[in-house]
ChimeraX commands (.cxc) that place a marker at each C-alpha (Angstrom):
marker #1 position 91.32,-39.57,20.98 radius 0.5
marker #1 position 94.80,-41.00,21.11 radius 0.5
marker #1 position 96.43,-42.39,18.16 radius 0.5
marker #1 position 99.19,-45.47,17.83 radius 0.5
marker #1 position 101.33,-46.64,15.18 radius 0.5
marker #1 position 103.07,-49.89,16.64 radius 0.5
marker #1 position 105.84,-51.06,14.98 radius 0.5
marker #1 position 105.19,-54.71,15.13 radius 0.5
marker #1 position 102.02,-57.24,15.36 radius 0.5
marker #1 position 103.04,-57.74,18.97 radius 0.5
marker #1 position 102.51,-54.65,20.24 radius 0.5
marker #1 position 98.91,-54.58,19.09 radius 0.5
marker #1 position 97.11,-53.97,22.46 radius 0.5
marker #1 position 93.25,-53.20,21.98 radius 0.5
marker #1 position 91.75,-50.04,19.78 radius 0.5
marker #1 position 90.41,-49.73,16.28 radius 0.5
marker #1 position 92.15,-50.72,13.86 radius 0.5
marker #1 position 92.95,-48.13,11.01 radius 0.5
marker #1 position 95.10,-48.09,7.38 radius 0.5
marker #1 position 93.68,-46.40,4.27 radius 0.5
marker #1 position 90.65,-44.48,6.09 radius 0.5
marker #1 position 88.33,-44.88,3.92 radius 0.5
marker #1 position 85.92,-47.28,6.02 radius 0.5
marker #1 position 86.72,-46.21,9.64 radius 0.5
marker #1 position 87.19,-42.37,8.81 radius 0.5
marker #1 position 83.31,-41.93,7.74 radius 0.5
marker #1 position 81.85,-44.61,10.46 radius 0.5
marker #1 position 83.92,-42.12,13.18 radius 0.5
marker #1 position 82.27,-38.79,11.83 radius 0.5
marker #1 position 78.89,-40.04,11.25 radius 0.5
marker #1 position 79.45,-41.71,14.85 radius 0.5
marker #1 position 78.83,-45.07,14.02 radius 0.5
marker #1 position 81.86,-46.27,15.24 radius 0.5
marker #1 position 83.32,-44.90,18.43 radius 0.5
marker #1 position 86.86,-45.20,19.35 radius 0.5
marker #1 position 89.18,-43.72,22.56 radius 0.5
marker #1 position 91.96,-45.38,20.65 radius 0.5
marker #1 position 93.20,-45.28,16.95 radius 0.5
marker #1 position 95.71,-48.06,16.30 radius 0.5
marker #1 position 97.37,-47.07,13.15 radius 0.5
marker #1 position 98.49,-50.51,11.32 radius 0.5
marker #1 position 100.09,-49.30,8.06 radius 0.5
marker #1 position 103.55,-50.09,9.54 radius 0.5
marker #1 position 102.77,-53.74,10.12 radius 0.5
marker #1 position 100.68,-55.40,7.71 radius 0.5
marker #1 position 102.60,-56.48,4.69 radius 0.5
marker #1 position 102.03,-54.72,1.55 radius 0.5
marker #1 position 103.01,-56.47,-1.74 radius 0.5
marker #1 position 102.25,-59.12,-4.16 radius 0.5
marker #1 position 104.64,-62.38,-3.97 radius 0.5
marker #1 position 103.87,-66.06,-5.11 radius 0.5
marker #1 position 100.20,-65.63,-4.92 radius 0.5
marker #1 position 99.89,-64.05,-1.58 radius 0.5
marker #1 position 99.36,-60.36,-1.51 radius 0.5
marker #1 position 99.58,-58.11,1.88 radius 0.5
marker #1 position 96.52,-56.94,3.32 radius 0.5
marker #1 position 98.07,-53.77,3.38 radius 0.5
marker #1 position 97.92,-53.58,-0.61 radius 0.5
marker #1 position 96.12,-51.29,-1.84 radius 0.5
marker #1 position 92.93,-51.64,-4.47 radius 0.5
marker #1 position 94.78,-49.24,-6.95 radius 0.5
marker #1 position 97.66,-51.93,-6.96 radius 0.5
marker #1 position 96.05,-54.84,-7.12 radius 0.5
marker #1 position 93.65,-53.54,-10.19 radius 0.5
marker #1 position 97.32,-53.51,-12.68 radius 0.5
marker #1 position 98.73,-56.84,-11.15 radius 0.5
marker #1 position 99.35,-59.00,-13.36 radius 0.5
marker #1 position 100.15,-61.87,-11.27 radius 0.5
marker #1 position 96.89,-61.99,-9.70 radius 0.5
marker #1 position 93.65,-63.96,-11.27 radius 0.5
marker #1 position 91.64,-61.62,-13.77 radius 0.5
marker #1 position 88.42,-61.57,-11.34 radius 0.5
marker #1 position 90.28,-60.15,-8.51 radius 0.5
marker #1 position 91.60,-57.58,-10.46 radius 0.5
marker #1 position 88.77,-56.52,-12.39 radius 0.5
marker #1 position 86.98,-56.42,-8.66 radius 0.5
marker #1 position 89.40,-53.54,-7.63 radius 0.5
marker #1 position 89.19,-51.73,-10.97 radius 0.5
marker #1 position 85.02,-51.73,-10.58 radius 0.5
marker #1 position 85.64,-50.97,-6.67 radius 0.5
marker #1 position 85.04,-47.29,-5.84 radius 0.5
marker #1 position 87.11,-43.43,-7.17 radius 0.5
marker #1 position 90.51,-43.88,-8.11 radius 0.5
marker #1 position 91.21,-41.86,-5.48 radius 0.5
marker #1 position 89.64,-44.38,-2.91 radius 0.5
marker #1 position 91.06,-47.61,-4.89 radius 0.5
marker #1 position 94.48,-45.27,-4.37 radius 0.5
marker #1 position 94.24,-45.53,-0.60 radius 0.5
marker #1 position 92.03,-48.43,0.48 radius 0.5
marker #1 position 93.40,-51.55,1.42 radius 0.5
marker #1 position 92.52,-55.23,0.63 radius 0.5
marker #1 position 92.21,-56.31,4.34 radius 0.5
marker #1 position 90.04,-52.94,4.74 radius 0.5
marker #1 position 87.86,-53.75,1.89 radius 0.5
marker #1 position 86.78,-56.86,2.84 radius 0.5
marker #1 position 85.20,-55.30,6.38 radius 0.5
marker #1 position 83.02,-52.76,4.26 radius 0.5
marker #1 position 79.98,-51.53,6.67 radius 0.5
marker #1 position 76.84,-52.10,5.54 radius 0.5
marker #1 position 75.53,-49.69,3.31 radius 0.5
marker #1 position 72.14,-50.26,4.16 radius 0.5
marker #1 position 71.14,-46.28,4.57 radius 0.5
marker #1 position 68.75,-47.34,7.63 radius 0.5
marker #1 position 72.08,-48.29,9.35 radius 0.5
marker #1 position 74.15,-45.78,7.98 radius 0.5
marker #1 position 71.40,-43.55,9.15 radius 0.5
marker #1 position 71.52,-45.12,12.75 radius 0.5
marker #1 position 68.18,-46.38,13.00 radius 0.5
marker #1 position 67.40,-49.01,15.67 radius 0.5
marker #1 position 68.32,-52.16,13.21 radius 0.5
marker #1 position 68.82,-55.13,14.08 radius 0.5
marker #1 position 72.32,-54.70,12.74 radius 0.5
marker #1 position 72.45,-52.07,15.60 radius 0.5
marker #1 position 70.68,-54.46,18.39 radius 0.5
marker #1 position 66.79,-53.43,17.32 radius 0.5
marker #1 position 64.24,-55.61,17.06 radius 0.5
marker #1 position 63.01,-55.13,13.68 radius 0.5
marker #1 position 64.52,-54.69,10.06 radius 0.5
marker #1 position 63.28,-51.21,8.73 radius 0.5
marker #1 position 64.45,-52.59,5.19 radius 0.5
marker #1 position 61.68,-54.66,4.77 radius 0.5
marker #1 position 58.96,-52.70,5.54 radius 0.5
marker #1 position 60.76,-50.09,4.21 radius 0.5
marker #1 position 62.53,-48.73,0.99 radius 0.5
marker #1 position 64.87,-51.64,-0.03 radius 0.5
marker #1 position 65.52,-51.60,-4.05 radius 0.5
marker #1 position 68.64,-51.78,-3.22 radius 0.5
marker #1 position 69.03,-54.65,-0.89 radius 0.5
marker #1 position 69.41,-58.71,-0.04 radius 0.5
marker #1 position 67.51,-61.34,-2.48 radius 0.5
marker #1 position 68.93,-64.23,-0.33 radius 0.5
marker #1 position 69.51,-64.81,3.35 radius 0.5
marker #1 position 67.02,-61.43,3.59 radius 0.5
marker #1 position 64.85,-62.89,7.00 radius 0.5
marker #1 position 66.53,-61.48,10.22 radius 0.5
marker #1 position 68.44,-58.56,8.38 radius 0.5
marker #1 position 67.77,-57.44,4.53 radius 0.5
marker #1 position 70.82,-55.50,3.83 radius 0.5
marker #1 position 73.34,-56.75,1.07 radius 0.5
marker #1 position 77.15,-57.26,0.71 radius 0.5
marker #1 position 78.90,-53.96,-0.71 radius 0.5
marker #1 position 82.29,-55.51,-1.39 radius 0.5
marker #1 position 82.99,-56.54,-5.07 radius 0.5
marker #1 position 86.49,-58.02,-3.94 radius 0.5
marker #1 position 85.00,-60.14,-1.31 radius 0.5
marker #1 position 82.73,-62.18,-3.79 radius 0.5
marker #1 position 85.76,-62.22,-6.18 radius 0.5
marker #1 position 88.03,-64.14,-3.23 radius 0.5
marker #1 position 85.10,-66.37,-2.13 radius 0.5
marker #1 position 85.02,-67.58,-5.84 radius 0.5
marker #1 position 88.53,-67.83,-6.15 radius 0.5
marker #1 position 88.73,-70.16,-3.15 radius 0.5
marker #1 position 91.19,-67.21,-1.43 radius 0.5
marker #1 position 92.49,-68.11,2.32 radius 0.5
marker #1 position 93.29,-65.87,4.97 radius 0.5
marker #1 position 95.96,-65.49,7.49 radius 0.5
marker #1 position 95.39,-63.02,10.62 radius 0.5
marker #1 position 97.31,-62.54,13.69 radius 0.5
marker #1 position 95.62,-65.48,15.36 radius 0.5
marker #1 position 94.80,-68.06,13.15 radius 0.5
marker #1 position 94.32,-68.73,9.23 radius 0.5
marker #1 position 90.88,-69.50,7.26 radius 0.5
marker #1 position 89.26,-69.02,4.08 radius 0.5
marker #1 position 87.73,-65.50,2.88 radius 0.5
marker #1 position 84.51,-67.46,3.06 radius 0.5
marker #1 position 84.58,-67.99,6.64 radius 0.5
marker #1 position 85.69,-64.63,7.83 radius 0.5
marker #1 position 81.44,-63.86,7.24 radius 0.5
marker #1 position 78.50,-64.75,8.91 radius 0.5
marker #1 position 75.21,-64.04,8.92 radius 0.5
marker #1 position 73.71,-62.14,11.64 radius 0.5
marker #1 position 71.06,-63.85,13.97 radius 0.5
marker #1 position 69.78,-62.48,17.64 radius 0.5
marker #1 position 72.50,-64.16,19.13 radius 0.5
marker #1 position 75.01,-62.40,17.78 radius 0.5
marker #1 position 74.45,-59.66,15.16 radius 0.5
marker #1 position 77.78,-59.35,13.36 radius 0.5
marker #1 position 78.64,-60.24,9.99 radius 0.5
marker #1 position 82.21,-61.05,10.40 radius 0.5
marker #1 position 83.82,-63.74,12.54 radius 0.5
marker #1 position 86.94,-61.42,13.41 radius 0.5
marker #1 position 87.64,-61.23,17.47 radius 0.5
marker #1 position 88.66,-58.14,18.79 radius 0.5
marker #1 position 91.89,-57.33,18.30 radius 0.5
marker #1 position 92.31,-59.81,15.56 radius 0.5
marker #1 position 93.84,-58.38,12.69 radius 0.5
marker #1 position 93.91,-59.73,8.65 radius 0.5
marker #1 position 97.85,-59.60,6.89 radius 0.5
marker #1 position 97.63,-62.04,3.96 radius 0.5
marker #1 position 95.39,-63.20,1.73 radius 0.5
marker #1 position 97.00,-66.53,-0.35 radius 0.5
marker #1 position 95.29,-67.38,-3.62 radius 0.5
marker #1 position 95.45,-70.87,-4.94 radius 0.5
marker #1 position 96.04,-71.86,-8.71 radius 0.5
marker #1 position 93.08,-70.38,-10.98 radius 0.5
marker #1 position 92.69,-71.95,-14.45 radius 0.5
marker #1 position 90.45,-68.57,-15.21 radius 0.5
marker #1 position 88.13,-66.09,-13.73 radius 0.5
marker #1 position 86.35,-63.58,-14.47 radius 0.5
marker #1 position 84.12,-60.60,-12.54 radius 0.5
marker #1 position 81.11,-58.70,-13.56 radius 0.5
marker #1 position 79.10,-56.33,-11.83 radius 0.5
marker #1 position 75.95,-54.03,-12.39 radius 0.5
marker #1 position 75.25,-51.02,-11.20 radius 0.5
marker #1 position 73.14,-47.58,-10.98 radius 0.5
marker #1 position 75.79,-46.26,-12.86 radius 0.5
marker #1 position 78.40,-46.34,-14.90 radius 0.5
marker #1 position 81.46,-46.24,-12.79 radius 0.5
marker #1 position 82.34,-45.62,-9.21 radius 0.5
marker #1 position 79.47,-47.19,-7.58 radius 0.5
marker #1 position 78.36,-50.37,-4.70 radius 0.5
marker #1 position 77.22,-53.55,-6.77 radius 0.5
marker #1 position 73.65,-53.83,-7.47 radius 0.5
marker #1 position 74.38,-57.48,-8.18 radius 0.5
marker #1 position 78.20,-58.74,-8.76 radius 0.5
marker #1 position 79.36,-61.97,-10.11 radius 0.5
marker #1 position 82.25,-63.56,-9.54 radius 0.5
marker #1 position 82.90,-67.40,-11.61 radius 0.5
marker #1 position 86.42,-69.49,-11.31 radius 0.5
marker #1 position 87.36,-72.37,-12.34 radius 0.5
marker #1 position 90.07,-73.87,-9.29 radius 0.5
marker #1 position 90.77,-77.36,-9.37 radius 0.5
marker #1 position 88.69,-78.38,-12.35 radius 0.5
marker #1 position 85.38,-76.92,-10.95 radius 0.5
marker #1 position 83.61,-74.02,-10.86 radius 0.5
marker #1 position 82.95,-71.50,-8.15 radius 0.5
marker #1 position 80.71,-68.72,-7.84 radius 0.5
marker #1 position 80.21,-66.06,-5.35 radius 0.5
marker #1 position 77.87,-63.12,-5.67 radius 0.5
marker #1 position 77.98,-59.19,-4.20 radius 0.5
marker #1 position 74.83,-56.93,-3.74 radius 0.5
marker #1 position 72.76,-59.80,-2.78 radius 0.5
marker #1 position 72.89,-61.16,0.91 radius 0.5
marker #1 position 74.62,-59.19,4.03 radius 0.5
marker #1 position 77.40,-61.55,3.11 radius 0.5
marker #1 position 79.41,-62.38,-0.03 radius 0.5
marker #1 position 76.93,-65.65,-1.46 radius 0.5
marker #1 position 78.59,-68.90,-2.75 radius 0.5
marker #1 position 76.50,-70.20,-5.35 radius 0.5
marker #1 position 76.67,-74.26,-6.85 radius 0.5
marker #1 position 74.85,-73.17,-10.25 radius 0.5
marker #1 position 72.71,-71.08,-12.56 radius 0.5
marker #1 position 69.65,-73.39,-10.57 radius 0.5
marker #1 position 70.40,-71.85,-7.47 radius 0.5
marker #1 position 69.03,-68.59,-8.32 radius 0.5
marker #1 position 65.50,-70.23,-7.99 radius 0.5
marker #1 position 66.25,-70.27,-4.20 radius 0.5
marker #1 position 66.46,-66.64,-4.07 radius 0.5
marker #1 position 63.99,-64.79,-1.54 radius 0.5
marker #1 position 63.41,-61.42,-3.26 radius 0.5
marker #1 position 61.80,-58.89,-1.64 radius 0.5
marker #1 position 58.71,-56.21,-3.32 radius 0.5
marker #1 position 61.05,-53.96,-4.64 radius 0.5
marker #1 position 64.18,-56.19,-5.14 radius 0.5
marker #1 position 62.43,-58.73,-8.08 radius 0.5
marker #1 position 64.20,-56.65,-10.23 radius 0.5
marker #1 position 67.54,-58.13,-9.05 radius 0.5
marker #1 position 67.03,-61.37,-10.45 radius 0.5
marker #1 position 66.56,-61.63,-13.81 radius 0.5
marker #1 position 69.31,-59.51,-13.57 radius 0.5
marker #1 position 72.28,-61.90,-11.44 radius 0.5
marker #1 position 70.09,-64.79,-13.87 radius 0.5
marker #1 position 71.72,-62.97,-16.92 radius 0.5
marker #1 position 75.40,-62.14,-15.44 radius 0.5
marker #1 position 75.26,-65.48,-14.16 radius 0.5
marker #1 position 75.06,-67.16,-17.51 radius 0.5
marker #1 position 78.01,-64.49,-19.25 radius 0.5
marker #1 position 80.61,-65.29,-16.69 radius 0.5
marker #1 position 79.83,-69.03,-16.78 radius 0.5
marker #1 position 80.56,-68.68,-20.66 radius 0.5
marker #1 position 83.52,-66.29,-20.27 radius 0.5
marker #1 position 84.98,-69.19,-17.98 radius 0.5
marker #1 position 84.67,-71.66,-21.29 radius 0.5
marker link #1:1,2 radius 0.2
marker link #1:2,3 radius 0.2
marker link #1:3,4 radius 0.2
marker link #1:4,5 radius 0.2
marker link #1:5,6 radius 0.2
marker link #1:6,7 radius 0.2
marker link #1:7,8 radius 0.2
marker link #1:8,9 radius 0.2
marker link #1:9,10 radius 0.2
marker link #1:10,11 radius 0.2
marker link #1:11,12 radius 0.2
marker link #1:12,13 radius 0.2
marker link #1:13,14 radius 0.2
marker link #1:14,15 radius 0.2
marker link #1:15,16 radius 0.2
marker link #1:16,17 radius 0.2
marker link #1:17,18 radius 0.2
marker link #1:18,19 radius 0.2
marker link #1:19,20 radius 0.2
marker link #1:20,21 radius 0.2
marker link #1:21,22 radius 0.2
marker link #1:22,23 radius 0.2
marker link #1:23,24 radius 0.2
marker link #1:24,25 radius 0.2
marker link #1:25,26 radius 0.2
marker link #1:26,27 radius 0.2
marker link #1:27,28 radius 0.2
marker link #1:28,29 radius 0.2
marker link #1:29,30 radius 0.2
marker link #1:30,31 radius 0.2
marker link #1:31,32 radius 0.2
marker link #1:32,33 radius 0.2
marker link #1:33,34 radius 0.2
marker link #1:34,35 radius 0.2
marker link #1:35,36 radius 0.2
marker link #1:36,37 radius 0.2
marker link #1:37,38 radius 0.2
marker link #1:38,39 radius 0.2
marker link #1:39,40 radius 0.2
marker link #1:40,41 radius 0.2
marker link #1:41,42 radius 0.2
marker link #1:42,43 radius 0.2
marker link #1:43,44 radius 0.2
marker link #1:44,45 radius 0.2
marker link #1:45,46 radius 0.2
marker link #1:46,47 radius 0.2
marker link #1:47,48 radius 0.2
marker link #1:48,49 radius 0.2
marker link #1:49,50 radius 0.2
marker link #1:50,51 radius 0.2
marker link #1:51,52 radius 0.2
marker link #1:52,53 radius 0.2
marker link #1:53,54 radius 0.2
marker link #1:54,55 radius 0.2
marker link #1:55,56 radius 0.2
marker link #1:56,57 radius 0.2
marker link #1:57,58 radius 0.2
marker link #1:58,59 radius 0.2
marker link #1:59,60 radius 0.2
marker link #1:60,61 radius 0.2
marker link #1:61,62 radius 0.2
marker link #1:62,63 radius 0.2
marker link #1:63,64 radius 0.2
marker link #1:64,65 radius 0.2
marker link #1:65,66 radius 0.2
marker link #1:66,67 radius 0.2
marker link #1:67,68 radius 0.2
marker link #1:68,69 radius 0.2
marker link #1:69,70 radius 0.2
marker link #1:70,71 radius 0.2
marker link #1:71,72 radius 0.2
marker link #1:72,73 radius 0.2
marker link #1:73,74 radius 0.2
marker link #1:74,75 radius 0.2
marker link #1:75,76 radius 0.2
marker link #1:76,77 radius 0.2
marker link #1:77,78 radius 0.2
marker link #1:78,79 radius 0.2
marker link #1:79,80 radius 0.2
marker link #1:80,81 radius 0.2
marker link #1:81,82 radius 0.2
marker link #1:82,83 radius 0.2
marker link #1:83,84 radius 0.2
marker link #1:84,85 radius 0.2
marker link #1:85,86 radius 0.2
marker link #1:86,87 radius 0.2
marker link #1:87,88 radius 0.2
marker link #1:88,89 radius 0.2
marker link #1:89,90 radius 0.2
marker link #1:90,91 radius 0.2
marker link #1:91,92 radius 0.2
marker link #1:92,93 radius 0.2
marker link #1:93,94 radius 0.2
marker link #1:94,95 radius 0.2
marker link #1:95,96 radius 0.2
marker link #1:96,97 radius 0.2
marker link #1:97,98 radius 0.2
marker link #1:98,99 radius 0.2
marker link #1:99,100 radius 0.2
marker link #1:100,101 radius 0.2
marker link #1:101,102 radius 0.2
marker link #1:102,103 radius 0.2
marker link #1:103,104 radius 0.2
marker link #1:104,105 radius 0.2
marker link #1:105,106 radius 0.2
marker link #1:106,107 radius 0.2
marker link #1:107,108 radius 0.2
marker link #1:108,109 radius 0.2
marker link #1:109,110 radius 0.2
marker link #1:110,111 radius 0.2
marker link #1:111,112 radius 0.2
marker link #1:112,113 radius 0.2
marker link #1:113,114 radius 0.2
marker link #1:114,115 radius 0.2
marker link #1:115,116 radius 0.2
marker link #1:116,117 radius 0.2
marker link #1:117,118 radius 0.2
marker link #1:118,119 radius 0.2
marker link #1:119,120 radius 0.2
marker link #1:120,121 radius 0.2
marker link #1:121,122 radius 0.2
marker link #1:122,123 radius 0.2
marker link #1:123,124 radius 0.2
marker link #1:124,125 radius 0.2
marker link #1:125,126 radius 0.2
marker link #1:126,127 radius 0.2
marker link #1:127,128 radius 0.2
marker link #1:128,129 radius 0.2
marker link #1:129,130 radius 0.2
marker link #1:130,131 radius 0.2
marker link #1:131,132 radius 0.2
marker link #1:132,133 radius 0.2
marker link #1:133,134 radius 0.2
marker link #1:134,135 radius 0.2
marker link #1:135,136 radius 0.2
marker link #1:136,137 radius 0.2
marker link #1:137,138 radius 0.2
marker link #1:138,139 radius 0.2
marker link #1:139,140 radius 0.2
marker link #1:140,141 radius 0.2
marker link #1:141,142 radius 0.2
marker link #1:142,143 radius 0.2
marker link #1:143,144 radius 0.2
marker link #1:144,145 radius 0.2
marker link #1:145,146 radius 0.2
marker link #1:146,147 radius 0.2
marker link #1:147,148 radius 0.2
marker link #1:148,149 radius 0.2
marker link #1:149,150 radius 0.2
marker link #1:150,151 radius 0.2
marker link #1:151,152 radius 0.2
marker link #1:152,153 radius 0.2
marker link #1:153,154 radius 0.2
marker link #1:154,155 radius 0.2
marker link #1:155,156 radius 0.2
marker link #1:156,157 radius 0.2
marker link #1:157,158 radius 0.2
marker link #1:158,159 radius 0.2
marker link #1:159,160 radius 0.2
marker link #1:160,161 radius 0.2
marker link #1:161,162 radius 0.2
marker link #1:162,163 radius 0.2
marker link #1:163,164 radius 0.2
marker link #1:164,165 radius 0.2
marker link #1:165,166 radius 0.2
marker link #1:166,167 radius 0.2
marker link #1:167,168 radius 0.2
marker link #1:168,169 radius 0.2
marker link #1:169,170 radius 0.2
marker link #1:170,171 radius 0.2
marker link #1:171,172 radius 0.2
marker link #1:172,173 radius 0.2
marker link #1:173,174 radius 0.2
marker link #1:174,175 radius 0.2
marker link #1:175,176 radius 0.2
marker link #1:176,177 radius 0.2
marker link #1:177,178 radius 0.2
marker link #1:178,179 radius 0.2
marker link #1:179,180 radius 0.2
marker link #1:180,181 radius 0.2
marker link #1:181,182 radius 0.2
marker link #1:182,183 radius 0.2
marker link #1:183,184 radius 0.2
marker link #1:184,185 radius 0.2
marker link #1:185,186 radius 0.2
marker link #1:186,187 radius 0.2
marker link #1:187,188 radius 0.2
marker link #1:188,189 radius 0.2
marker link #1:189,190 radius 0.2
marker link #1:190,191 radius 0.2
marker link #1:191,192 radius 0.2
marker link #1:192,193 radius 0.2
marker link #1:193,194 radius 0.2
marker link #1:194,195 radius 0.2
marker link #1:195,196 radius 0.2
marker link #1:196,197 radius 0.2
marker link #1:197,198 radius 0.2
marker link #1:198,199 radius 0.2
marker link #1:199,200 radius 0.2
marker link #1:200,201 radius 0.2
marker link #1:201,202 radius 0.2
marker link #1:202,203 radius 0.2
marker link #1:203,204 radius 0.2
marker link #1:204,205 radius 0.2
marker link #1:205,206 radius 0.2
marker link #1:206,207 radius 0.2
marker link #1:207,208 radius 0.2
marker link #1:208,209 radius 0.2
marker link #1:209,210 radius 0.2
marker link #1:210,211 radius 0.2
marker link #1:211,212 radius 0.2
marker link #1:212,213 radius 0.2
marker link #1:213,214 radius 0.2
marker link #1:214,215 radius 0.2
marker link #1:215,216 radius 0.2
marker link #1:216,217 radius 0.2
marker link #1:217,218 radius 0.2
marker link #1:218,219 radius 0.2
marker link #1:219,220 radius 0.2
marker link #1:220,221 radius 0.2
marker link #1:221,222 radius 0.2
marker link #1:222,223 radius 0.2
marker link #1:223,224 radius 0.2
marker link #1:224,225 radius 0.2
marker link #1:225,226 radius 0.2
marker link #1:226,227 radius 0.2
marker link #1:227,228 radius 0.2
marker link #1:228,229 radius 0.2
marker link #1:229,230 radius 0.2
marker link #1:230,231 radius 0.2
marker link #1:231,232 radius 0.2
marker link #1:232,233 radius 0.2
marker link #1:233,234 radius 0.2
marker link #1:234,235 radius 0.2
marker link #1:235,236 radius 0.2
marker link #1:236,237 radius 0.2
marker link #1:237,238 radius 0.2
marker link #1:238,239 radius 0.2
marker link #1:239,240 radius 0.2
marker link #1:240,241 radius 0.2
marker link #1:241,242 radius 0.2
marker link #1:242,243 radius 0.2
marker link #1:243,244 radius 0.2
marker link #1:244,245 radius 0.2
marker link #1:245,246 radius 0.2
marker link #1:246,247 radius 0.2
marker link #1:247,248 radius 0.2
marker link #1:248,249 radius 0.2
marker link #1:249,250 radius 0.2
marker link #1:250,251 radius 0.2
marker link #1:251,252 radius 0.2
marker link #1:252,253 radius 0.2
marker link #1:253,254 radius 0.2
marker link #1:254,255 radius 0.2
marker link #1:255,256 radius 0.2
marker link #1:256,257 radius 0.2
marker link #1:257,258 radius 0.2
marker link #1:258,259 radius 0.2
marker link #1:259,260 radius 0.2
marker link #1:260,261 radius 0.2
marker link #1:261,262 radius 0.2
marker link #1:262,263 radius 0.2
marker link #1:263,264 radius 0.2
marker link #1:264,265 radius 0.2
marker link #1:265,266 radius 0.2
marker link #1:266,267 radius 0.2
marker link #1:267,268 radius 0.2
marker link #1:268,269 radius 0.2
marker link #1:269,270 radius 0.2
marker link #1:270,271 radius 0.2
marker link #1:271,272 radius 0.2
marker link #1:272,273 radius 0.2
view
């Protein structure tokens, strides 16, 4: 395996992409992701916090004791993972979390992996997707994700800018991805707009140091209210309301999960007040 560390965008030329580790480092061993050619980025994505835009490069353990940044993106970071994983994984990184659907992780013939059948539903799935669960059950593990959906966060990549909303997808049998990233296209800046306040909470198995059961993120940008939910869909979910819960399409073993985003719901909405 060969391994590159360019010294400027330009010189990107193909490969996987690679900065804190902590994503592609697993998905290599357990040989879910196969690579000829390691492209290390550290040296040119931007890394920092200035006038509401923050480098991709920055790292969760940073962002977690901004102060500049809105109080649901930062609480997002603190809940995200170990300190020593918060310590070396990066924003851009974070937001193209794997599934963590343990049928995929496990390499069974998902759809996620071009199958023809979702083992999740038939299968064990406390864990997984009360919306959006038809053509793949698994659910969003990225607590920062939801908190820059809500937040109405953009981003700007080598090629083109959009919001953190539109970097997912949902996957279908045309095309089973979850992100809308080409290849070779590469996130350096995420720009936050004005918040008037925010706020993030998240449940989980346990106490600290674990993926989001269910996650909510509320903010109030522009005189409304947005909110964006982890743990629920195989992509961050955008919400309109409390009311929107009753779409929700749990499965067996994931009823649970609803009473429960019902209840988190409700606090942020009243933290935002």
């Amino acid at each position: 395996m060969e391994l590159l560390r360019p010294s400027s965008v330009e010189e990107l030329d193909g490969g996987v992409f690679v900065h804190g580790g902590t994503e592609v480092v697993p998905l290599l061993r357990d040989g879910l992701l196969e690579a000829e050619t390691l492209v290390d980025v550290r040296g040119v994505v931007p890394r920092g916090v200035s006038d509401g835009v923050i480098g991709a490069g920055t790292t969760l353990g940073e962002l977690e004791v901004e102060p500049s940044i809105p109080d649901a993106l930062r609480e997002a970071c603190r809940l995200a993972a170990s300190p020593q994983l918060r310590n070396m994984g990066s924003l851009g990184g974070n937001l193209l979390q794997s599934s963590r659907c343990w049928y995929w992780r496990l390499d069974y013939p998902c759809r996620l992996h071009g199958g023809d059948r979702c083992h999740a539903r038939d299968g064990e799935h406390r864990e997984h997707a009360i919306f959006a669960n038809d053509f793949c059950a698994s659910a969003h593990p990225s607590d920062v994700a939801a908190a820059l959906v809500a937040l109405g966060a953009r981003l700007r990549t080598n090629r083109r800018e959009l919001r953190v909303e539109e970097l997912y997808r949902l996957p279908d049998e045309a095309d089973r991805h979850t992100t809308t990233l080409e290849d070779g296209e590469l996130i350096l800046e995420v720009e936050l707009p004005d918040v008037e306040a925010s706020v993030y909470l998240k449940a989980m198995d346990r106490k600290r140091w674990s993926f989001p059961q269910v996650g909510v993120a509320a903010a109030r940008v522009g005189g409304g209210v947005r909110i964006a939910l982890a743990g629920v869909a195989p992509i961050p979910w955008r919400i309109d309301s409390i009311e929107a819960l009753d779409n929700a399409t749990p499965l067996p073993r994931t009823e649970w999960k609803l009473p429960l985003a019902r209840a988190l719901v409700g606090r942020a909405l009243a933290q935002l007040d």
